[in-house]
mmCIF file as Biopython writes it, N, C-alpha, C and O atoms, coordinates in Angstrom:
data_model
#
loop_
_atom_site.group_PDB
_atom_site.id
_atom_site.type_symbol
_atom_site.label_atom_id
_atom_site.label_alt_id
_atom_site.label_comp_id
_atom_site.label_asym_id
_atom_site.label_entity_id
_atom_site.label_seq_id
_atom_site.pdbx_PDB_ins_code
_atom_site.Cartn_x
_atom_site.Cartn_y
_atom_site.Cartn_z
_atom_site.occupancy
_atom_site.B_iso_or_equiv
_atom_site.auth_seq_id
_atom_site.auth_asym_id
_atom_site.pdbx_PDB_model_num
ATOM 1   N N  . UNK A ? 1  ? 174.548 -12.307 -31.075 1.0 0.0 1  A 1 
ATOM 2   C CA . UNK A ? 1  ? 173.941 -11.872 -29.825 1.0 0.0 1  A 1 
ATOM 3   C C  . UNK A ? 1  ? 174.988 -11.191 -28.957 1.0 0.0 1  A 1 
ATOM 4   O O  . UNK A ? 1  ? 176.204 -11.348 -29.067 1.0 0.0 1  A 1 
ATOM 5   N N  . UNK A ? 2  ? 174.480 -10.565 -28.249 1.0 0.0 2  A 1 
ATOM 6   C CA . UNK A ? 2  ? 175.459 -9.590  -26.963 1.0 0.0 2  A 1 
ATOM 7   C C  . UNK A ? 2  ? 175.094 -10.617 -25.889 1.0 0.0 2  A 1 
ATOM 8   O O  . UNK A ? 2  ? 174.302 -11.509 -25.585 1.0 0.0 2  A 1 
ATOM 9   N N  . UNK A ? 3  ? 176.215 -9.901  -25.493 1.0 0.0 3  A 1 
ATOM 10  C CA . UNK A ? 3  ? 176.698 -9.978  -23.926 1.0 0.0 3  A 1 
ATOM 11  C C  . UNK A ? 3  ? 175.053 -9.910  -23.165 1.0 0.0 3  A 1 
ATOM 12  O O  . UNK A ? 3  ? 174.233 -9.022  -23.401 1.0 0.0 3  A 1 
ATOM 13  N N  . UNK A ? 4  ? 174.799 -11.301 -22.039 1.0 0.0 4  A 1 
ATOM 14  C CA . UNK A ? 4  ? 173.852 -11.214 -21.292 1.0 0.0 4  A 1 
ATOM 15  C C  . UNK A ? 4  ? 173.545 -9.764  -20.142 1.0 0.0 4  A 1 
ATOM 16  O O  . UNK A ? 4  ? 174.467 -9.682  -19.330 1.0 0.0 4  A 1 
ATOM 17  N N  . UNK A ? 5  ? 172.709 -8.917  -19.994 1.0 0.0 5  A 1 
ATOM 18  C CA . UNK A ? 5  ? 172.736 -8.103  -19.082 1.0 0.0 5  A 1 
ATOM 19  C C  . UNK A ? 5  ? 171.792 -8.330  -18.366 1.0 0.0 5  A 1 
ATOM 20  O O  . UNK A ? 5  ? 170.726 -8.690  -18.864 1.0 0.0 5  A 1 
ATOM 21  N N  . UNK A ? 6  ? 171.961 -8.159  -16.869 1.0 0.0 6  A 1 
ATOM 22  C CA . UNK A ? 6  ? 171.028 -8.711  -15.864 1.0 0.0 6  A 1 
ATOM 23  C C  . UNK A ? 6  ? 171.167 -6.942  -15.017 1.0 0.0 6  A 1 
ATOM 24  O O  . UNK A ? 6  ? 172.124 -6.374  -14.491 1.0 0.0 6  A 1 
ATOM 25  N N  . UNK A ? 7  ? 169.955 -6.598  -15.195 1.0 0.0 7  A 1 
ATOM 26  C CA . UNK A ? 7  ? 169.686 -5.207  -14.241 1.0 0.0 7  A 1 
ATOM 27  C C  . UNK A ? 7  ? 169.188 -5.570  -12.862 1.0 0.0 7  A 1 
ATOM 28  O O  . UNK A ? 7  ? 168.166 -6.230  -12.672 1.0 0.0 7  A 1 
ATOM 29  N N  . UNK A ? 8  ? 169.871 -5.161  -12.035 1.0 0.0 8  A 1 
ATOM 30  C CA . UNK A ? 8  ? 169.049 -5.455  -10.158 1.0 0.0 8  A 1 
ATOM 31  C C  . UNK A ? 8  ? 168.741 -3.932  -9.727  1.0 0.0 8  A 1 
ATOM 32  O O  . UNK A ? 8  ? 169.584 -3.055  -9.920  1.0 0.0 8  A 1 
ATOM 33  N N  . UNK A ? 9  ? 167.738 -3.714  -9.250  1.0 0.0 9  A 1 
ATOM 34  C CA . UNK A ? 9  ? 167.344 -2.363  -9.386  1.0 0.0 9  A 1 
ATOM 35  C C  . UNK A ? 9  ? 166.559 -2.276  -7.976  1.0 0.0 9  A 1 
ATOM 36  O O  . UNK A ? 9  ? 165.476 -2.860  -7.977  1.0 0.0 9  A 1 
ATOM 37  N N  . UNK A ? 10 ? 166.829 -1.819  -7.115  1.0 0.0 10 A 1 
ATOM 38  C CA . UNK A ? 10 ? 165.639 -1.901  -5.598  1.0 0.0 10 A 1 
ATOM 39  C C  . UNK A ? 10 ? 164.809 -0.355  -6.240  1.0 0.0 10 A 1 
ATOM 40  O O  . UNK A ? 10 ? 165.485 0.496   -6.818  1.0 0.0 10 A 1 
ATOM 41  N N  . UNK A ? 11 ? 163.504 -0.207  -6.058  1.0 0.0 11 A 1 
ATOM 42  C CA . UNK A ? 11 ? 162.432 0.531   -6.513  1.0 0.0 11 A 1 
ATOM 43  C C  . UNK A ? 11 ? 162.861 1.496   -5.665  1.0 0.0 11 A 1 
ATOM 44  O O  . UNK A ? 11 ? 162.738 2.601   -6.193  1.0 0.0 11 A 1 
ATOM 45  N N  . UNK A ? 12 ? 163.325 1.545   -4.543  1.0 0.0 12 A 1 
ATOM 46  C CA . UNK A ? 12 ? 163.174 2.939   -3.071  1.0 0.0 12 A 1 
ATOM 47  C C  . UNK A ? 12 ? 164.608 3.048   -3.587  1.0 0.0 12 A 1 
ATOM 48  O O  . UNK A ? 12 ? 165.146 2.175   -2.905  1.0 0.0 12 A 1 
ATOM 49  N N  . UNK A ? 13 ? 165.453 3.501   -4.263  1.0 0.0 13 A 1 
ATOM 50  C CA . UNK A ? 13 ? 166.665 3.428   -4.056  1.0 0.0 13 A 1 
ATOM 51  C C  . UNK A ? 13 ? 167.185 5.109   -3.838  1.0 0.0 13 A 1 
ATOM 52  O O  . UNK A ? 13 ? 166.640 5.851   -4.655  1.0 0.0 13 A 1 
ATOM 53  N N  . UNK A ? 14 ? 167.819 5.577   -3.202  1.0 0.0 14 A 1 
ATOM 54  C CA . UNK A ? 14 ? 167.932 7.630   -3.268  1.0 0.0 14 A 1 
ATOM 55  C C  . UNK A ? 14 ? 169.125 7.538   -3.597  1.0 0.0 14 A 1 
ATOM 56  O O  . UNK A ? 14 ? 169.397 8.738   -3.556  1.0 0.0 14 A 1 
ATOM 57  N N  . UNK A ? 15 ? 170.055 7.051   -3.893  1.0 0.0 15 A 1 
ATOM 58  C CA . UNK A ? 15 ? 171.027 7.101   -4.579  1.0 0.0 15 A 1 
ATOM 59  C C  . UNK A ? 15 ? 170.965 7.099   -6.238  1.0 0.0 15 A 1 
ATOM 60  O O  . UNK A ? 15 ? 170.948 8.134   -6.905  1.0 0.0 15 A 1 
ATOM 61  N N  . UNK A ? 16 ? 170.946 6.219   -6.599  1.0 0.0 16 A 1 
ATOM 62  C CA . UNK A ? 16 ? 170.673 5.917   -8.158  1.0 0.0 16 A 1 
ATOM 63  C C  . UNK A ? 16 ? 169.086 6.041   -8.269  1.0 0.0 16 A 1 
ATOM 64  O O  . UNK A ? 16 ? 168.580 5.093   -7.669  1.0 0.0 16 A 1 
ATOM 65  N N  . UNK A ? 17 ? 168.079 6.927   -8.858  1.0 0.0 17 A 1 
ATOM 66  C CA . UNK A ? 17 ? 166.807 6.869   -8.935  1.0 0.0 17 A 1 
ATOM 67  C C  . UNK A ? 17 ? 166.562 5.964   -9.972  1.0 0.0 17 A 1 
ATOM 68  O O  . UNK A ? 17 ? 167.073 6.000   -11.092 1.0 0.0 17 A 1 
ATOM 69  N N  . UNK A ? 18 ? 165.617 5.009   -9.472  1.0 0.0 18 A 1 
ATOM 70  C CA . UNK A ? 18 ? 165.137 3.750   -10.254 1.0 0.0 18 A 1 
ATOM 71  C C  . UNK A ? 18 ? 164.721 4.060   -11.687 1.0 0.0 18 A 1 
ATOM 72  O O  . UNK A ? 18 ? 164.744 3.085   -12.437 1.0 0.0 18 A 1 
ATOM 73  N N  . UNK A ? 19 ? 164.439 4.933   -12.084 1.0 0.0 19 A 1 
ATOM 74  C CA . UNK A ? 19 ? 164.289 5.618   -13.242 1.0 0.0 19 A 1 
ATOM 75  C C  . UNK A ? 19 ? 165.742 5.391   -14.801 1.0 0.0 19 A 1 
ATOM 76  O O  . UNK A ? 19 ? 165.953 5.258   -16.007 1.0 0.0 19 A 1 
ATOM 77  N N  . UNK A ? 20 ? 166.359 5.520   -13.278 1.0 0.0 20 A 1 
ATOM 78  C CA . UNK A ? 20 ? 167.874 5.389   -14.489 1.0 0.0 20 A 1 
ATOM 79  C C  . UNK A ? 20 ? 168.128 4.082   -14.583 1.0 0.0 20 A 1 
ATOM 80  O O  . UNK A ? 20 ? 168.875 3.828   -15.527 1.0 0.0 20 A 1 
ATOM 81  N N  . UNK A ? 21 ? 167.678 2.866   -13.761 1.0 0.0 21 A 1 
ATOM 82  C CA . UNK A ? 21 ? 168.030 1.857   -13.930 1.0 0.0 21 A 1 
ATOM 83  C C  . UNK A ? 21 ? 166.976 0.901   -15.015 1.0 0.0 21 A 1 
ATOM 84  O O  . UNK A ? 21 ? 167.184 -0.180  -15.566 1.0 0.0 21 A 1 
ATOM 85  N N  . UNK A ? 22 ? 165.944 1.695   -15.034 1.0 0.0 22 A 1 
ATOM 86  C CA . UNK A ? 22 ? 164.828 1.263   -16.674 1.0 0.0 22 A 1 
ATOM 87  C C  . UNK A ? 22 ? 165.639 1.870   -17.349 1.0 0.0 22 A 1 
ATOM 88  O O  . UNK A ? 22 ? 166.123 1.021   -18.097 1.0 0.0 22 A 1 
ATOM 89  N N  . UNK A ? 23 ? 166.290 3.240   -17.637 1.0 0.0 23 A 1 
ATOM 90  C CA . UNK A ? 23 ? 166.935 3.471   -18.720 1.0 0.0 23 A 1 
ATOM 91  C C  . UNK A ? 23 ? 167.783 2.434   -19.262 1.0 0.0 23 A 1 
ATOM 92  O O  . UNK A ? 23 ? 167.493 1.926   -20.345 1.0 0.0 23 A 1 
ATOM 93  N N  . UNK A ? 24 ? 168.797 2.074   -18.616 1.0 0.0 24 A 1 
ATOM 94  C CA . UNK A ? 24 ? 170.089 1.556   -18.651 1.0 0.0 24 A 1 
ATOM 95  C C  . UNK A ? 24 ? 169.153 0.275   -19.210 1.0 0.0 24 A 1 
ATOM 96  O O  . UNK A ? 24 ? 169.017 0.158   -20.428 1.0 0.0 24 A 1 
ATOM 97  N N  . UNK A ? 25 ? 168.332 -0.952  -18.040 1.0 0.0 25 A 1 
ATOM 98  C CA . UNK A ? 25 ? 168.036 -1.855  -19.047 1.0 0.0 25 A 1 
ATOM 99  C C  . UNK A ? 25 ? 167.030 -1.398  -20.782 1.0 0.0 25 A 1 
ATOM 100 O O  . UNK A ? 25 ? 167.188 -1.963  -21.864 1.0 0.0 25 A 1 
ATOM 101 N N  . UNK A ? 26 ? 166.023 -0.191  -20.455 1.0 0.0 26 A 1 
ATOM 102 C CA . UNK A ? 26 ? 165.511 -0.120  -22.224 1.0 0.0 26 A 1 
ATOM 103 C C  . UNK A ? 26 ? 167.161 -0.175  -23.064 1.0 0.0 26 A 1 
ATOM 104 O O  . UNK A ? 26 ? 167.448 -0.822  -24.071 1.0 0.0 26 A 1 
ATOM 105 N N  . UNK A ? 27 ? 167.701 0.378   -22.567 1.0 0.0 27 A 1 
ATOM 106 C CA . UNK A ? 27 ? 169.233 0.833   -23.567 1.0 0.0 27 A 1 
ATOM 107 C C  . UNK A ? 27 ? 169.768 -0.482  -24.163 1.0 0.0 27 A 1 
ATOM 108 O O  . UNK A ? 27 ? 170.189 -0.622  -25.311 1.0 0.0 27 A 1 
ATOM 109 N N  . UNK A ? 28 ? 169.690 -1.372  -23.261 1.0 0.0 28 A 1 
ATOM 110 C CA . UNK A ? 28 ? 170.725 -2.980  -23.277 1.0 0.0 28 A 1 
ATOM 111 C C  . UNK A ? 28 ? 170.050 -3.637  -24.340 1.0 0.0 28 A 1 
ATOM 112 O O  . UNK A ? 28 ? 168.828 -3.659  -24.488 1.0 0.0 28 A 1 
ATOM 113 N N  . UNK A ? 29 ? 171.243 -4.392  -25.374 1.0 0.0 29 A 1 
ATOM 114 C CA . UNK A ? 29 ? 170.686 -5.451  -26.219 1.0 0.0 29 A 1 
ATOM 115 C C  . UNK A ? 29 ? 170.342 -6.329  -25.305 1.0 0.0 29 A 1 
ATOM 116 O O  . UNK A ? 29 ? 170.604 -6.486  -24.112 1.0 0.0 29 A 1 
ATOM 117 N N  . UNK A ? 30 ? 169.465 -7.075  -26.389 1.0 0.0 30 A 1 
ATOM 118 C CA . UNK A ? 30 ? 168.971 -8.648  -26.298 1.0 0.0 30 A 1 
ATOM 119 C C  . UNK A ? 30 ? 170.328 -9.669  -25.832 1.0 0.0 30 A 1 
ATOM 120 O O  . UNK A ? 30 ? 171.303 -9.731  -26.581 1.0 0.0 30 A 1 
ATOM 121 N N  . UNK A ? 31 ? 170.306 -10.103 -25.110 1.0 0.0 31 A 1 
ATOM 122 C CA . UNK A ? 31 ? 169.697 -11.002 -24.194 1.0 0.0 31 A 1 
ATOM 123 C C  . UNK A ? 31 ? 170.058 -9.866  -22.528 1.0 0.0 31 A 1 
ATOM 124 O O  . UNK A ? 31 ? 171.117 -9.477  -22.036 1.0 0.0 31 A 1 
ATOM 125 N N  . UNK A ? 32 ? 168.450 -9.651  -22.073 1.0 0.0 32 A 1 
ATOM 126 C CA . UNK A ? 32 ? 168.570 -8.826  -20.900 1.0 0.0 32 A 1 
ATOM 127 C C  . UNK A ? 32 ? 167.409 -9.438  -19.738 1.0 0.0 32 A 1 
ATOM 128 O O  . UNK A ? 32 ? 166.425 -10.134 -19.988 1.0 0.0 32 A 1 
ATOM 129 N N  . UNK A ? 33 ? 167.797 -9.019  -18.631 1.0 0.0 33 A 1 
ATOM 130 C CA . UNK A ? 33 ? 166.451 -9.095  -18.056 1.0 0.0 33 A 1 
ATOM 131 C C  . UNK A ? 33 ? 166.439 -7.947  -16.648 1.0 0.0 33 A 1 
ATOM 132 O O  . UNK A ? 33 ? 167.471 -7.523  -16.130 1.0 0.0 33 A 1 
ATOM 133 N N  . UNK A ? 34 ? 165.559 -7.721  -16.369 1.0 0.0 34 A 1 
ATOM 134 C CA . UNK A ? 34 ? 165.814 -6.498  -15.304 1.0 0.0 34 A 1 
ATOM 135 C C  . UNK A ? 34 ? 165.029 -7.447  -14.069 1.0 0.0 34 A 1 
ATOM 136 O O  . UNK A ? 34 ? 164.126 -8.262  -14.255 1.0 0.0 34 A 1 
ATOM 137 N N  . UNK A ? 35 ? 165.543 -7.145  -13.024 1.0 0.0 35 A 1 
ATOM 138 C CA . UNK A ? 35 ? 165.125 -7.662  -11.924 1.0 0.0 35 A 1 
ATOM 139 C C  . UNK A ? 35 ? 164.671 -6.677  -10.914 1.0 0.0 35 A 1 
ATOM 140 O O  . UNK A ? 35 ? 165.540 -6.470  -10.067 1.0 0.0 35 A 1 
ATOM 141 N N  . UNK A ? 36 ? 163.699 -6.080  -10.762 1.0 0.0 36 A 1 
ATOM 142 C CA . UNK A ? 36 ? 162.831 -4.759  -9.688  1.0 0.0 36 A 1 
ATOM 143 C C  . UNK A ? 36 ? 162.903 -5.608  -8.635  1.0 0.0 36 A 1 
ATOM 144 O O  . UNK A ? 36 ? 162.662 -6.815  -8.643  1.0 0.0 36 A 1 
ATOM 145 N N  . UNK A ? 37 ? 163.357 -4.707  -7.434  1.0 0.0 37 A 1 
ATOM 146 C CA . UNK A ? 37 ? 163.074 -5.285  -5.512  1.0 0.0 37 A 1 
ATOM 147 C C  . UNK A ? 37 ? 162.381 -4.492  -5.424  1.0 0.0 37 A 1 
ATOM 148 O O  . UNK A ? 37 ? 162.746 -3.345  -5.680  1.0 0.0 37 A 1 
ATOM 149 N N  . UNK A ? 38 ? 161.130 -4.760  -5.037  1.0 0.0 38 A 1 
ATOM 150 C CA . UNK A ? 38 ? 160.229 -4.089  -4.435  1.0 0.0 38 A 1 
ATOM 151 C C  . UNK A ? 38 ? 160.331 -3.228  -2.937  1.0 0.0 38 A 1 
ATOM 152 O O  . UNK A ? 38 ? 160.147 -3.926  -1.939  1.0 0.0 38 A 1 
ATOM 153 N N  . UNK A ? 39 ? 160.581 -1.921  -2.736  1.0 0.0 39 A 1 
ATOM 154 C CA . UNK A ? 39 ? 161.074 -1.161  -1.263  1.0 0.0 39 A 1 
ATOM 155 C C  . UNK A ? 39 ? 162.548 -1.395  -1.167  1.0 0.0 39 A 1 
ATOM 156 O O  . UNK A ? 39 ? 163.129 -1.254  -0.091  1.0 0.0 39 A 1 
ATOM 157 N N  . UNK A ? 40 ? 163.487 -1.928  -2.818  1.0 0.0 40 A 1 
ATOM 158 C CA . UNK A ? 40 ? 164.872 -1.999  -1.787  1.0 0.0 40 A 1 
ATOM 159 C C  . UNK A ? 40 ? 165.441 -0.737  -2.590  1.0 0.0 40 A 1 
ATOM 160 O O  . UNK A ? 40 ? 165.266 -0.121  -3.641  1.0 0.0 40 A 1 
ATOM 161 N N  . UNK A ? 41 ? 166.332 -0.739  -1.286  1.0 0.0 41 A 1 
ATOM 162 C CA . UNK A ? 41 ? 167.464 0.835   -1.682  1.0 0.0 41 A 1 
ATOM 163 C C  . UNK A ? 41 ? 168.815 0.294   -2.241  1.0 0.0 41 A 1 
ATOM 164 O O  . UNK A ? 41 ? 168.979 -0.783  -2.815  1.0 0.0 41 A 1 
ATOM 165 N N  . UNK A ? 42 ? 169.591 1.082   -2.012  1.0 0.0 42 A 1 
ATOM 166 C CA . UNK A ? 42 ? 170.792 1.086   -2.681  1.0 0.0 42 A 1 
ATOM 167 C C  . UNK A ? 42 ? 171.374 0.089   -2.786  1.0 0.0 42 A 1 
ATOM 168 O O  . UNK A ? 42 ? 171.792 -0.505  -3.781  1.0 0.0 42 A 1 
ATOM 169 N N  . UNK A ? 43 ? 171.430 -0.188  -1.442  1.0 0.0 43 A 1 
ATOM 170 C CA . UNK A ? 43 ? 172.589 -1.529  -0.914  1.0 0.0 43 A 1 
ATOM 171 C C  . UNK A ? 43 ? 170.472 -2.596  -0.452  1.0 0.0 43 A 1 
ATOM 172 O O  . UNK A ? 43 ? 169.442 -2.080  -0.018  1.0 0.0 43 A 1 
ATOM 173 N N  . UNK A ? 44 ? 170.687 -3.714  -0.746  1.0 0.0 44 A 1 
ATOM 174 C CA . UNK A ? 44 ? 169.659 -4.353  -0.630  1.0 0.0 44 A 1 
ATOM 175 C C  . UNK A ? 44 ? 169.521 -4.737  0.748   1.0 0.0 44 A 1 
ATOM 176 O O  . UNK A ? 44 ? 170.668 -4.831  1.185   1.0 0.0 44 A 1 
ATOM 177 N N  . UNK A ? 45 ? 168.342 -5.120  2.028   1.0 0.0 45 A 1 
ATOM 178 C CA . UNK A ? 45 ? 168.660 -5.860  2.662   1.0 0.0 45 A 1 
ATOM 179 C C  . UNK A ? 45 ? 168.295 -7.327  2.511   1.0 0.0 45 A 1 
ATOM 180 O O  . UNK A ? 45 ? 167.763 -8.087  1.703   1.0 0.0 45 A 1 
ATOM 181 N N  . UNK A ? 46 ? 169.045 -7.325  4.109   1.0 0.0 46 A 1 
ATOM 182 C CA . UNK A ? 46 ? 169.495 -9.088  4.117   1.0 0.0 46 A 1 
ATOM 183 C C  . UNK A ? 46 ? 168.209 -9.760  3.823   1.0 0.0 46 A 1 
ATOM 184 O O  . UNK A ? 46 ? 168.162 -10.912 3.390   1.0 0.0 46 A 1 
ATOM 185 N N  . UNK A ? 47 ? 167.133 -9.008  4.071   1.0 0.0 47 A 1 
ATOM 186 C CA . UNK A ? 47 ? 165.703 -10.045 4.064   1.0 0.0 47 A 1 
ATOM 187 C C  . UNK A ? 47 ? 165.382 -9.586  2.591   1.0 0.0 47 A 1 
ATOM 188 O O  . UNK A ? 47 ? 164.223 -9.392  2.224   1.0 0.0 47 A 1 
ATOM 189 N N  . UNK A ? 48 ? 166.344 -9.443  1.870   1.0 0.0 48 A 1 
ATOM 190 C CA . UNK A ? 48 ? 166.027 -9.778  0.649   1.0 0.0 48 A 1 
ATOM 191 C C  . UNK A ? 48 ? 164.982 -11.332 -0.205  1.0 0.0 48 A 1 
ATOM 192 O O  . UNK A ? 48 ? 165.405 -12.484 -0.306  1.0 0.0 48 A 1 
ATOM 193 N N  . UNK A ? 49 ? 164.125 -11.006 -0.506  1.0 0.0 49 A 1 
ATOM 194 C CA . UNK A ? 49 ? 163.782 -12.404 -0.947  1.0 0.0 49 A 1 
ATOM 195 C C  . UNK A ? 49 ? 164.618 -14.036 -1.561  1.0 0.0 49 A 1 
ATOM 196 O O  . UNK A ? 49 ? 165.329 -13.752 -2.524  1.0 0.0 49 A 1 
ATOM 197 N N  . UNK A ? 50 ? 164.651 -14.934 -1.366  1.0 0.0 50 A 1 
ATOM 198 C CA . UNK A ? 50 ? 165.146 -16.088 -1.630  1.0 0.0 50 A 1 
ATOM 199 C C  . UNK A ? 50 ? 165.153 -15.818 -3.393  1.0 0.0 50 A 1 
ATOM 200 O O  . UNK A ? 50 ? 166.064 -15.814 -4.221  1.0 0.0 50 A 1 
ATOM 201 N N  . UNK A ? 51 ? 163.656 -15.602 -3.487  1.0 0.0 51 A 1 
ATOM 202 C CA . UNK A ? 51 ? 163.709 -15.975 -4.665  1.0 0.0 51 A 1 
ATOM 203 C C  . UNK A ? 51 ? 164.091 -15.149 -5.286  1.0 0.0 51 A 1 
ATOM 204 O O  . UNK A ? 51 ? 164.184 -15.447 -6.477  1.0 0.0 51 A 1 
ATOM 205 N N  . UNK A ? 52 ? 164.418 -14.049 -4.996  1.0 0.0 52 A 1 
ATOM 206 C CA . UNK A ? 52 ? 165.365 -12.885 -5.992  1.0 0.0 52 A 1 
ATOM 207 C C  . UNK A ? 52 ? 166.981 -13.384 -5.959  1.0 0.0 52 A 1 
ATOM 208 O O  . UNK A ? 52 ? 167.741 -12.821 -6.747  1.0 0.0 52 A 1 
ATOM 209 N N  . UNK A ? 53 ? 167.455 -14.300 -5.174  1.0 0.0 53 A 1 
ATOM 210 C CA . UNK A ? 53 ? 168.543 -14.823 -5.381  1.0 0.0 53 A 1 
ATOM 211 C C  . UNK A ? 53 ? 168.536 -15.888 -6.351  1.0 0.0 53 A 1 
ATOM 212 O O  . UNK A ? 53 ? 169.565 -16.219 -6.940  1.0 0.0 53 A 1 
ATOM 213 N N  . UNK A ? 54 ? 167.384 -16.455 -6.547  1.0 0.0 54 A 1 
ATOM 214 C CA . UNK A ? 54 ? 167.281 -17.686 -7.474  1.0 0.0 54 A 1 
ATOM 215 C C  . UNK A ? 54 ? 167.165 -17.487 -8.807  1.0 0.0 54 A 1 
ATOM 216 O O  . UNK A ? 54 ? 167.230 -18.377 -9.655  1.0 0.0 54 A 1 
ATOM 217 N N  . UNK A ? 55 ? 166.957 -16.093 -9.049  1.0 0.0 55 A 1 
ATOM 218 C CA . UNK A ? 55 ? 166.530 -15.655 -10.286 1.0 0.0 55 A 1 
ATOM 219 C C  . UNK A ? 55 ? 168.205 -15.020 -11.038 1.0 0.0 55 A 1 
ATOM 220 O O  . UNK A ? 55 ? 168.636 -15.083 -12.189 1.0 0.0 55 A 1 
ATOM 221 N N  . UNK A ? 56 ? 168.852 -14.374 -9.634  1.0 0.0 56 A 1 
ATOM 222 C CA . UNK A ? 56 ? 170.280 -14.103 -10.550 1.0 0.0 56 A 1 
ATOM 223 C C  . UNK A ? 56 ? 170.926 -15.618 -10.952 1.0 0.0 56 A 1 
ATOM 224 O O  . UNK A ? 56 ? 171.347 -16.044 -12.027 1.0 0.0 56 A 1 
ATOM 225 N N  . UNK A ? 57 ? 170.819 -16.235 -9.623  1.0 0.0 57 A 1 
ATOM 226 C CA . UNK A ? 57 ? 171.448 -17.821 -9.943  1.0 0.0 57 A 1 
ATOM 227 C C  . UNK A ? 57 ? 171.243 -18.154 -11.493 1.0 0.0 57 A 1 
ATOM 228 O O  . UNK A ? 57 ? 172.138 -18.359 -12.314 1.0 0.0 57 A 1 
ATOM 229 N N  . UNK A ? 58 ? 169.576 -18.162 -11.751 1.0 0.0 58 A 1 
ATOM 230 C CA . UNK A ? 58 ? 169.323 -18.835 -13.005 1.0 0.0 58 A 1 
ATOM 231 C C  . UNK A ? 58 ? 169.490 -17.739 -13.965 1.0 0.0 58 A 1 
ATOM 232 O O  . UNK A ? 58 ? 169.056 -18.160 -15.037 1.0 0.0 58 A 1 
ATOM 233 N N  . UNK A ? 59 ? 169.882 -16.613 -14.087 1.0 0.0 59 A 1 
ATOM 234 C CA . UNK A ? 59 ? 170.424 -16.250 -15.478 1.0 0.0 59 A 1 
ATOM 235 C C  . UNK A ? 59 ? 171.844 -16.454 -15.050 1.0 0.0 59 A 1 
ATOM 236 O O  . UNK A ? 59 ? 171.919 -16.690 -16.256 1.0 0.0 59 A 1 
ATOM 237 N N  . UNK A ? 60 ? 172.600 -16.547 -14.738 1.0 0.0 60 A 1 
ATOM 238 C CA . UNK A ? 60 ? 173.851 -16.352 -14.541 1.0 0.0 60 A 1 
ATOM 239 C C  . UNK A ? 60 ? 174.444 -17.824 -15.300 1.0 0.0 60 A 1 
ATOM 240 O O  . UNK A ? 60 ? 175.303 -17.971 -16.170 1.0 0.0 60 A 1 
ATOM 241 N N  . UNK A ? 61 ? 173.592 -18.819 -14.569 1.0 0.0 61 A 1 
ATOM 242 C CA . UNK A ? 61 ? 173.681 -20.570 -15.319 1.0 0.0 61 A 1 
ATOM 243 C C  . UNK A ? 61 ? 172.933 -20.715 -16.477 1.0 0.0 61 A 1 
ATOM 244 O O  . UNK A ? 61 ? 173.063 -21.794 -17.055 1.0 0.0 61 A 1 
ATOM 245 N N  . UNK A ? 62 ? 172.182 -19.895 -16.957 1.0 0.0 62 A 1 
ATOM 246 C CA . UNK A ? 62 ? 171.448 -19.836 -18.407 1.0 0.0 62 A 1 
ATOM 247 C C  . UNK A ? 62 ? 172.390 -19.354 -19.003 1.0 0.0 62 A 1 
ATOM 248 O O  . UNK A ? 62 ? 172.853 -20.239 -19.723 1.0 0.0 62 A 1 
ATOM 249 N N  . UNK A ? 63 ? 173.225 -17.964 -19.166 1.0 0.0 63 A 1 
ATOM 250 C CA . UNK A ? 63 ? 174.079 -17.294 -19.565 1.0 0.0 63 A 1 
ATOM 251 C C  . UNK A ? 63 ? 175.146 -18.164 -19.919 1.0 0.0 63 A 1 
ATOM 252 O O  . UNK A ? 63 ? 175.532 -18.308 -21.079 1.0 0.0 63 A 1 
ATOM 253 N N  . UNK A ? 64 ? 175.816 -18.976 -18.543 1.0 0.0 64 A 1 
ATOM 254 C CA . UNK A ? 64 ? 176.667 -19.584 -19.036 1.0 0.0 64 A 1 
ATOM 255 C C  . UNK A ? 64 ? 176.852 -20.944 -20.073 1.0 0.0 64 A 1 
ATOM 256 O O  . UNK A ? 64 ? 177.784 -21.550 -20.601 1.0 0.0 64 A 1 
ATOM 257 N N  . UNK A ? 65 ? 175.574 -21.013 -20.025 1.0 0.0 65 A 1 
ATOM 258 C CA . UNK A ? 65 ? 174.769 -22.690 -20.534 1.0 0.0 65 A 1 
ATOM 259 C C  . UNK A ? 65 ? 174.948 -21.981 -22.466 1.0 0.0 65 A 1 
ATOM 260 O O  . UNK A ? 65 ? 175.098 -22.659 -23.483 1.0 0.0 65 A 1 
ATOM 261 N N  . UNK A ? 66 ? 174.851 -20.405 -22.340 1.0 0.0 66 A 1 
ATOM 262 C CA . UNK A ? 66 ? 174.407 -20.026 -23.470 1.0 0.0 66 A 1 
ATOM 263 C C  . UNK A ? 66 ? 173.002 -20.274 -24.152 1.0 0.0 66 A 1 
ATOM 264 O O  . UNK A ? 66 ? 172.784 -20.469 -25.347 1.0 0.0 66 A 1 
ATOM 265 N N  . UNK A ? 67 ? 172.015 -20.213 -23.008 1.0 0.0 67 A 1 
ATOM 266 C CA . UNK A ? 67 ? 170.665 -20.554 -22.885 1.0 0.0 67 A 1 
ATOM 267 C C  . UNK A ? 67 ? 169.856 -19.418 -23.209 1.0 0.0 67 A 1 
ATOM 268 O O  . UNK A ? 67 ? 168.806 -19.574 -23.832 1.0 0.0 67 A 1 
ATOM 269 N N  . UNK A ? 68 ? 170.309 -18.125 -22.791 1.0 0.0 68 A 1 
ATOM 270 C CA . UNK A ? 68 ? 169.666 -16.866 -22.976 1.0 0.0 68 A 1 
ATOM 271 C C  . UNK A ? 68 ? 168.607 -16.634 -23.785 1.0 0.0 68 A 1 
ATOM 272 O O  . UNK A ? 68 ? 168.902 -17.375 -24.723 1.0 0.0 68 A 1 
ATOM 273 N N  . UNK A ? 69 ? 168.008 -16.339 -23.958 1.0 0.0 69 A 1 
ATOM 274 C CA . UNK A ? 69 ? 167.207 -15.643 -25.235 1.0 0.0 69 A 1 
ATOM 275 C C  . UNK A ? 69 ? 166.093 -14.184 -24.360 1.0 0.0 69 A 1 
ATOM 276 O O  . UNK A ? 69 ? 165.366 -13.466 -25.047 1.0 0.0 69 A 1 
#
């Protein structure tokens, strides 16, 4: 297995068009997961959702657990 890849991608983004950031995750081996913010741009804001923090948390401790799949 590869290296875990975790994509964070805000949908409104005018810098990087969200487009390239589906590329990049279709591109990535297995074990991946892409994470879409709904309206966020480049730099995310602070009222980012909780639970979009809970979700890097838990791959990051799956990853390290070697839990991935």
């Amino acid at each position: 297995a590869g290296c875990p890849v975790m994509v964070v991608h805000g949908t409104a983004d005018r810098t990087i068009a969200f487009s390239h950031g589906q590329k990049l995750y279709r591109s990535a081996k297995e074990p991946k997961r892409m994470l879409e913010i709904p309206g966020g741009g480049h730099w995310l804001p602070r009222s980012t959702s909780g639970s979009h923090l809970n979700e890097v948390v838990s791959f990051v401790r799956a990853a390290r657990a070697g839990t991935i799949r």
